[in-house]
N, C-alpha and C positions, 0 to 999 in steps of 0.2 A: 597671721602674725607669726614669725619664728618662735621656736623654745626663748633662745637668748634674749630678745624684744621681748617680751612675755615676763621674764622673772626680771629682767631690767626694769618693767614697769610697776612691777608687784616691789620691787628693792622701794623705791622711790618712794612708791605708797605708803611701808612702813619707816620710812625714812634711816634707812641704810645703805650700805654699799651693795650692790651685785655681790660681790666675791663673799660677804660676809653671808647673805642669804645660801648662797651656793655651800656653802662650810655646812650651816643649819640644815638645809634641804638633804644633801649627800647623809647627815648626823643621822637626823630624824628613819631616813630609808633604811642607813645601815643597820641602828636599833630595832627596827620593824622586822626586818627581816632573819639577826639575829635570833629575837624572840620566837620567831616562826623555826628555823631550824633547830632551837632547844627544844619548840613544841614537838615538834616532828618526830625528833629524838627521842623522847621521851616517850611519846606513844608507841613508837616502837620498841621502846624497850618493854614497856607494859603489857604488850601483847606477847613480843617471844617470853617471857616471865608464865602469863596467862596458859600459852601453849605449851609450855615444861612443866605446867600443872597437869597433867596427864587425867585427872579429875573434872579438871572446869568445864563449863560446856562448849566453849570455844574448842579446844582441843579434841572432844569428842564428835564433833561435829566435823574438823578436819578429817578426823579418821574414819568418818563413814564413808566420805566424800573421795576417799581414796580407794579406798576397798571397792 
């Protein structure tokens, strides 16, 4: 069965339109994935933070690994 046949059949089931499901589905993803690239972000910034600690072990542990 196609994508399009597939959310056509799942639209009906919750007794909607197609194009309304399509609005929700695309909503749902773009949020998912936002939150994913905040996380991402965020982690990295955590870490260059961690490694400008010159202290932490993270950082010290870079620096053996270089030498």
């Amino acid at each position: 069965m196609s994508l399009i046949k597939t959310l056509k059949l799942i639209a009906s089931v919750h007794g909607i339109g197609y194009q309304p499901l399509m609005r929700d589905v695309l909503g749902r993803f773009a949020r998912a994935e936002m939150s994913d690239l905040l996380r991402q972000l965020e982690d990295q910034k955590n870490f260059e933070a961690t490694l400008a600690d010159e202290d932490s072990p993270a950082a010290k542990q870079l620096k053996r690994k270089r030498a």
